[in-house]
Backbone as a ProteinNet text record, in pm:
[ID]
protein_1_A
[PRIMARY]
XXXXXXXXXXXXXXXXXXXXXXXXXXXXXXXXXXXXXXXXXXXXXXXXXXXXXXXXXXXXXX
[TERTIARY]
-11467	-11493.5	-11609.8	-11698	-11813.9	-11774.3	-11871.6	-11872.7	-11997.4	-12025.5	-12113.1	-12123.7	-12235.1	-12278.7	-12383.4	-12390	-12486.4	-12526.1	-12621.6	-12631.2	-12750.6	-12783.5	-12824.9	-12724	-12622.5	-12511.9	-12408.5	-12390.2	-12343.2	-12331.1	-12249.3	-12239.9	-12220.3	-12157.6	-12159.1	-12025.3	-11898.8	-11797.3	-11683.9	-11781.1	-11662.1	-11530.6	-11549.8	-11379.4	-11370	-11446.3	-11504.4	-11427.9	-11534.2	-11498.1	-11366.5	-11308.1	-11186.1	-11103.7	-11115.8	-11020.6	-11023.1	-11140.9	-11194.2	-11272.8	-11293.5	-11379.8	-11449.1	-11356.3	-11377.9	-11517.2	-11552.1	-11613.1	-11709.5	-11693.8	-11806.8	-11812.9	-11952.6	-11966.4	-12071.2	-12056.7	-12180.7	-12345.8	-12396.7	-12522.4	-12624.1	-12711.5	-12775.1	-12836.9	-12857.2	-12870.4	-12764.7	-12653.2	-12563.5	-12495.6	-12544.2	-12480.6	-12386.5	-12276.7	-12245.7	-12304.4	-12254.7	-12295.2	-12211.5	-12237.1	-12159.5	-12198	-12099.3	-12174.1	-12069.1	-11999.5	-11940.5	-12044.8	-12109.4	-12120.4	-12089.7	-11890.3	-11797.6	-11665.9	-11610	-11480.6	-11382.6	-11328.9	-11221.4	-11142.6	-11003.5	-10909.2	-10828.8	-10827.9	-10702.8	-10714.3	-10892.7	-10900.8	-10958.8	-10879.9	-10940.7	-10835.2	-10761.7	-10656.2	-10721	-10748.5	-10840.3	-10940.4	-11060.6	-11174.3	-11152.6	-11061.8	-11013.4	-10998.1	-10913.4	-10862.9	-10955.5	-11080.3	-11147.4	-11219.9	-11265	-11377.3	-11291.1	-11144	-11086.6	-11111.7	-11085	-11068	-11183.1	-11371	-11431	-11474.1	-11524	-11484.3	-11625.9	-11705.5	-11840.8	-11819.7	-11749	-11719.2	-11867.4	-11887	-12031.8	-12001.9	-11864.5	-11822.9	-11790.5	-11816.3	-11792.8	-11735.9	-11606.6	-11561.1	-11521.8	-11586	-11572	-11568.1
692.2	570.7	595	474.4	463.6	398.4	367.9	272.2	236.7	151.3	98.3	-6.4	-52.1	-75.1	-142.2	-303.1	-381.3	-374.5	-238.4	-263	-375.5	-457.5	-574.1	-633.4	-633.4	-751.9	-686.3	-558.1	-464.5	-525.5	-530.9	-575.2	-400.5	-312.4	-218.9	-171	-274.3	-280	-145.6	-56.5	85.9	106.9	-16.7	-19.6	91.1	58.7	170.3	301.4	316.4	493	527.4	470.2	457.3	474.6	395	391.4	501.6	514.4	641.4	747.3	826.8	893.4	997.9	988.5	1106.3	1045.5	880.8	831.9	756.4	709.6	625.4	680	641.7	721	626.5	581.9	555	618.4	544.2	617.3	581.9	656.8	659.8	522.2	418.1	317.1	172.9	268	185.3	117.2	140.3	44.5	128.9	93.2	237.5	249.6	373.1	434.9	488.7	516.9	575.3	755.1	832.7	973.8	1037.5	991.6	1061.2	987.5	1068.3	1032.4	963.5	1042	1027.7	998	926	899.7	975.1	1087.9	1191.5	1083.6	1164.1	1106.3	1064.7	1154.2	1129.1	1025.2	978	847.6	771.7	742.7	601.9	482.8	497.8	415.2	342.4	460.9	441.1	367	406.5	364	170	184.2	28.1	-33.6	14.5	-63.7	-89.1	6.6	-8.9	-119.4	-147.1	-226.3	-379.2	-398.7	-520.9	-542.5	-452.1	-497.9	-536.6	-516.4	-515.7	-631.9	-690	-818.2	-912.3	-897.9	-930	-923.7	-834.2	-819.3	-721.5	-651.3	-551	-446	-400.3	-321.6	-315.9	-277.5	-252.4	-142.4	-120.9	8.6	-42.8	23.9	86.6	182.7
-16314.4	-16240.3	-16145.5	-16117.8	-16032.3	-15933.5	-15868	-15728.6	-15714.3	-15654.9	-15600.6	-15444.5	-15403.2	-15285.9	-15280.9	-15288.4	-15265.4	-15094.3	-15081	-14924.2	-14887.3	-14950.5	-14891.3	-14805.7	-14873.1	-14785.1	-14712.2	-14699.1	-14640.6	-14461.8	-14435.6	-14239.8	-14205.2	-14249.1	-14148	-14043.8	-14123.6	-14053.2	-14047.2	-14163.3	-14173.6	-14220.3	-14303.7	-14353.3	-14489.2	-14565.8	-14694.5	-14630.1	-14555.3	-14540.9	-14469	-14393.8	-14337.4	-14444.2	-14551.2	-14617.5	-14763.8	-14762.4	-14889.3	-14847.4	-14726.4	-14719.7	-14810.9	-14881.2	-15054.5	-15099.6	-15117.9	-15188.9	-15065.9	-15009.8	-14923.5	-14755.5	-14727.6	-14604.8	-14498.6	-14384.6	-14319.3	-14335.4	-14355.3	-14320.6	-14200.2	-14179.3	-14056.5	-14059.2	-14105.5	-14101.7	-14041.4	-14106.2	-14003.7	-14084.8	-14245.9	-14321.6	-14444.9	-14540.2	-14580.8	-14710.6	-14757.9	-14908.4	-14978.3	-15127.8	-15173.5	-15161.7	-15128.7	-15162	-15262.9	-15387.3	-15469.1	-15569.5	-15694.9	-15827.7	-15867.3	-15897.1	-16021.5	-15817.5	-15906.1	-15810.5	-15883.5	-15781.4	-15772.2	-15789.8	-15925.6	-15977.5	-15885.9	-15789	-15679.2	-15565	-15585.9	-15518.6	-15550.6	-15700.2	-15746.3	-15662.3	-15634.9	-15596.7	-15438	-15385.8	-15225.7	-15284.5	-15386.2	-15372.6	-15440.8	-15492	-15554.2	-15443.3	-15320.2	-15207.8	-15107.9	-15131.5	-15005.6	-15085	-15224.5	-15275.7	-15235.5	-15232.4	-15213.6	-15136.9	-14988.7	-14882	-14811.1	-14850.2	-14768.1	-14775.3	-14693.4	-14584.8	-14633.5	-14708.5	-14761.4	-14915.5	-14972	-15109.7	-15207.6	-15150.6	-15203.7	-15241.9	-15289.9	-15333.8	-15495.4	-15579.6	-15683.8	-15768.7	-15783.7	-15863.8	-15997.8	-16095.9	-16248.7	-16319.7
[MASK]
++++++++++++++++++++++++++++++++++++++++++++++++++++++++++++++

């Protein structure tokens, strides 16, 4: 599984990484990113929940 991150529309609210830090991370911009490749088996479940939960919807896991 992938992820992704339309940081055009990205607000910056930190919920991503809160909730997956395995897979997404702030960056010095302020807005987040992905820093896994490949999403670790053990958090596909996180990286699904963080793509629901974020509040703009710019999350994408496949």
């Amino acid at each position: 599984m992938k992820a992704t991150i339309d940081r055009t529309g990205c607000i910056g609210c930190g919920l991503c990484p809160d909730i997956c830090p395995e897979v997404f991370q702030m960056a010095d911009d302020g807005l987040a990113e992905v820093i896994a490749a490949e999403i670790p088996t053990d958090a596909e479940g996180n990286a699904q929940e963080a793509a629901e939960s974020c509040p703009v919807s710019v999350i994408v896991v496949e």
